[in-house]
C-alpha positions in Angstrom: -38.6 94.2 -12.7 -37.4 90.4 -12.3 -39.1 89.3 -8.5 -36.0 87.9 -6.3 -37.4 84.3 -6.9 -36.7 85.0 -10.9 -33.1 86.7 -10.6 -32.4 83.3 -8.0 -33.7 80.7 -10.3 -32.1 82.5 -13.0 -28.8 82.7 -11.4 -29.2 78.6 -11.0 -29.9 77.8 -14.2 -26.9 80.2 -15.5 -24.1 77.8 -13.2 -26.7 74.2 -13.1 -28.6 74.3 -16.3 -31.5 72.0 -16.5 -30.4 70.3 -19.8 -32.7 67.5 -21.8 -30.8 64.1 -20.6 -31.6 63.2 -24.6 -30.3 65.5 -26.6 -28.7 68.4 -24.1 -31.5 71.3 -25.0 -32.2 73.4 -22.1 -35.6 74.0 -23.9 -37.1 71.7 -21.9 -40.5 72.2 -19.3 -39.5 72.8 -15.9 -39.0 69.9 -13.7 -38.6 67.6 -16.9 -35.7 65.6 -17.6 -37.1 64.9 -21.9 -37.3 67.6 -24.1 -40.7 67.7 -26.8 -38.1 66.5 -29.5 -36.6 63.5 -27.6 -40.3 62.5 -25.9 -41.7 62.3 -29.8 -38.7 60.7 -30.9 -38.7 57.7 -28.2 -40.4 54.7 -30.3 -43.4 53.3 -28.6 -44.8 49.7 -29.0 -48.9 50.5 -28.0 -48.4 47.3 -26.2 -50.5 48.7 -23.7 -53.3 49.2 -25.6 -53.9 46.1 -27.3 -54.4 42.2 -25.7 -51.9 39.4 -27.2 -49.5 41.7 -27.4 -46.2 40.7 -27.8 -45.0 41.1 -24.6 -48.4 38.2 -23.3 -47.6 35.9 -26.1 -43.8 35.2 -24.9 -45.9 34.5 -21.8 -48.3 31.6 -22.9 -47.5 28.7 -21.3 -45.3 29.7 -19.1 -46.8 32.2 -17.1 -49.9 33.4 -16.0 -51.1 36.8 -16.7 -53.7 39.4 -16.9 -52.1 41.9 -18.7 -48.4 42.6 -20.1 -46.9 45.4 -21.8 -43.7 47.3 -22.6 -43.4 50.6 -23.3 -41.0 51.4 -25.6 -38.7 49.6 -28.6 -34.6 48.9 -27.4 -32.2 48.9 -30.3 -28.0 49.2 -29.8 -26.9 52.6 -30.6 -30.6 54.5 -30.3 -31.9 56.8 -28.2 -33.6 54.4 -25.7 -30.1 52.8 -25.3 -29.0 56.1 -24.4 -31.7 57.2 -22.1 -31.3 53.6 -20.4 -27.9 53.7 -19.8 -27.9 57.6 -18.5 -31.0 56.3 -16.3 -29.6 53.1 -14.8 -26.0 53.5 -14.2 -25.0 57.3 -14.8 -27.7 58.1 -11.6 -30.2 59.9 -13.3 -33.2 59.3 -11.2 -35.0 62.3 -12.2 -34.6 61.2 -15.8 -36.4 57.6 -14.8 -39.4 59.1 -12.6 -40.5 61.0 -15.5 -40.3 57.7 -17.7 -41.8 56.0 -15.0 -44.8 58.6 -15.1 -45.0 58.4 -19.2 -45.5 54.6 -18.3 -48.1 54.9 -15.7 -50.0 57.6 -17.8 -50.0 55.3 -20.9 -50.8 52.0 -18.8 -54.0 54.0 -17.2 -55.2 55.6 -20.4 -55.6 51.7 -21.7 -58.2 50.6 -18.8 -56.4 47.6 -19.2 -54.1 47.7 -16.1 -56.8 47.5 -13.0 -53.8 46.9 -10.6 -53.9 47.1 -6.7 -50.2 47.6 -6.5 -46.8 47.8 -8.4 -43.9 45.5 -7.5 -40.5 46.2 -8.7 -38.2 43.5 -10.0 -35.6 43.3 -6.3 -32.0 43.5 -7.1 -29.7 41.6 -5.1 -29.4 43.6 -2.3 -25.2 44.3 -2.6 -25.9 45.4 -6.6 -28.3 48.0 -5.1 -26.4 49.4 -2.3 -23.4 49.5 -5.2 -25.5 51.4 -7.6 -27.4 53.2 -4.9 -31.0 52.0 -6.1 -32.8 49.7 -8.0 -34.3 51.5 -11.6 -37.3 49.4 -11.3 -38.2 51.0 -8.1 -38.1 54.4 -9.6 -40.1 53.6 -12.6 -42.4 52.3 -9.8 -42.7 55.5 -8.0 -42.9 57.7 -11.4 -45.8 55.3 -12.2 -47.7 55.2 -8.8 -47.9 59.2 -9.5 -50.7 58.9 -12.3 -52.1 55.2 -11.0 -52.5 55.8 -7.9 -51.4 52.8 -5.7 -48.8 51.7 -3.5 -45.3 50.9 -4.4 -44.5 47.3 -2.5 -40.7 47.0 -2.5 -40.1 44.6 0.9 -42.9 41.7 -0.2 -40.3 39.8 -2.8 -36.4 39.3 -2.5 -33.6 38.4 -5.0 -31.6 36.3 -1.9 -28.7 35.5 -4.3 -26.0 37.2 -6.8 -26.8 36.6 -10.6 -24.5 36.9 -12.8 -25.5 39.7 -16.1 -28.1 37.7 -18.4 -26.6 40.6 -21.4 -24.9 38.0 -23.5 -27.2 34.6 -22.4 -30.1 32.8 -24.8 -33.3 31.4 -23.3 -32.5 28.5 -21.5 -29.4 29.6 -19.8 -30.9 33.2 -18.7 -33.7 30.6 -16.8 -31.0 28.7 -15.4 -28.6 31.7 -14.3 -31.9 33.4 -12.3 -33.9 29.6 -11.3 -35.0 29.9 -7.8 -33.1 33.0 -6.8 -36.3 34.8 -5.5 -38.1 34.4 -2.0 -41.2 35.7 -0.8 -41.1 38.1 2.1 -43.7 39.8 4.0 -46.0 38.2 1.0 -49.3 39.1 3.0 -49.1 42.3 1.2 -50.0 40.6 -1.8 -52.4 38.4 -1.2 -56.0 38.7 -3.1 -54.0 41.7 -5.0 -53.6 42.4 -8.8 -49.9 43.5 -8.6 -47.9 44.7 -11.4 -44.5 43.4 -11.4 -42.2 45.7 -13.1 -38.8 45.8 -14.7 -36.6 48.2 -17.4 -36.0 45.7 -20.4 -37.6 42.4 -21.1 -35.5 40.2 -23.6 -36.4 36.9 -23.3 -38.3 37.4 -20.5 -36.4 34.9 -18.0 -36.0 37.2 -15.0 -39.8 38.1 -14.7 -41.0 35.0 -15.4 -39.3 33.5 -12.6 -39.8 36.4 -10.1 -43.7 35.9 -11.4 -43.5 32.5 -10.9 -42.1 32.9 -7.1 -45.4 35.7 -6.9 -47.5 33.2 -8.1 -47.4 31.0 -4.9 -49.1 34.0 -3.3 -53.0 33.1 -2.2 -55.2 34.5 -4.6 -52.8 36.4 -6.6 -53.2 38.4 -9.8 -50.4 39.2 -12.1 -49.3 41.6 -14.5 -46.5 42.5 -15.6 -44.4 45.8 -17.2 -41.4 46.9 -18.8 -40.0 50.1 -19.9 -38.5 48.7 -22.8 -38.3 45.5 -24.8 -34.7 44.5 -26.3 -36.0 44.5 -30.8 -33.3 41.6 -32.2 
């Protein structure tokens, strides 16, 4: 005989099924947003594993850092695109912790990650009350889950409105986002390895001058950490 928490949570799942936010199984573990199927299918880079990556070369010369990585490969029209898009502006915050927690799993597993704290990439503050969060921050708190240290949200601020860097090269991505970040409550920081996290790295423009704003920091370490990068 079904126990009254059973016929309840079966009685849920009948009028709210928990479907995979890939590929709309309902065979999926409980609590999970991915199904096995999508989860294998999502194409990894190993960045994480491995120094001179791609992600720390477009970083030599113009920024200092540890470590760097990206987690996964972002093509038009695949399945990253997908999950992105149903992550970032269709409000699927369950569906970015768990990628946040496959990112903080892999990033530990490498030992090459030794960070004090994670730092999300700030959002200027009218974009996030209009989306109702900021995705970094939820990779950030999937992430903290498996490496253990505290999400600092309130050190670093993006104090003015950029307009979208989609459709910009290089040089006019640095100029669209130049000196748009102040430091704020930076204390937290200092004598810190921080990981400074963000969803897509392109040509790398918005970290590199939120890491450079970091940088002024005393004694600061930087890495830095992206869910996907953007494959030309």
């Amino acid at each position: 005989m079904l126990s009254l928490r059973e016929i309840q949570e079966s009685v849920v799942h009948l009028f709210f099924p928990q479907v995979c936010s890939g590929c709309g199984t309902d065979i999926l573990s409980k609590d999970a947003s991915l199904c096995m199927r999508c989860m294998e299918a999502m194409p990894e880079t190993k960045f994480e594993q491995h120094a001179d990556n791609p992600v720390e070369k477009m970083y030599w010369g113009r920024l200092p850092l540890v470590s760097g990585s990206a987690q996964f490969y972002f093509t038009k029209e695949s399945l990253m695109q997908f999950l992105v898009h149903q992550f970032k502006y269709k409000n699927n915050k369950a569906l970015g912790l768990q990628l946040g927690k496959i990112m903080g799993r892999q990033l530990q597993e490498s030992g090459r990650f030794p960070i004090d704290a994670l730092v999300p990439l700030p959002l200027f503050p009218a974009k996030e009350k209009r989306r109702g969060y900021n995705q970094a921050t939820v990779l950030c708190n999937g992430m903290a889950e498996y490496l253990q240290v505290p999400v600092i949200k309130d050190a670093i601020i993006r104090h003015t409105h950029t307009d979208t860097q989609t459709k910009k090269g290089r040089i006019e991505r640095w100029q669209n986002i130049e000196g748009k970040f102040a430091l704020k409550n930076a204390g937290q920081l200092q004598n810190k390895h921080i990981l400074l996290v963000d969803d897509i790295i392109t040509t790398g423009a918005t970290l590199e001058a939120c890491g450079m704003t970091l940088r002024k920091v005393p004694n600061l370490q930087l890495s830095v950490a992206t869910l996907c990068i953007a494959s030309h």
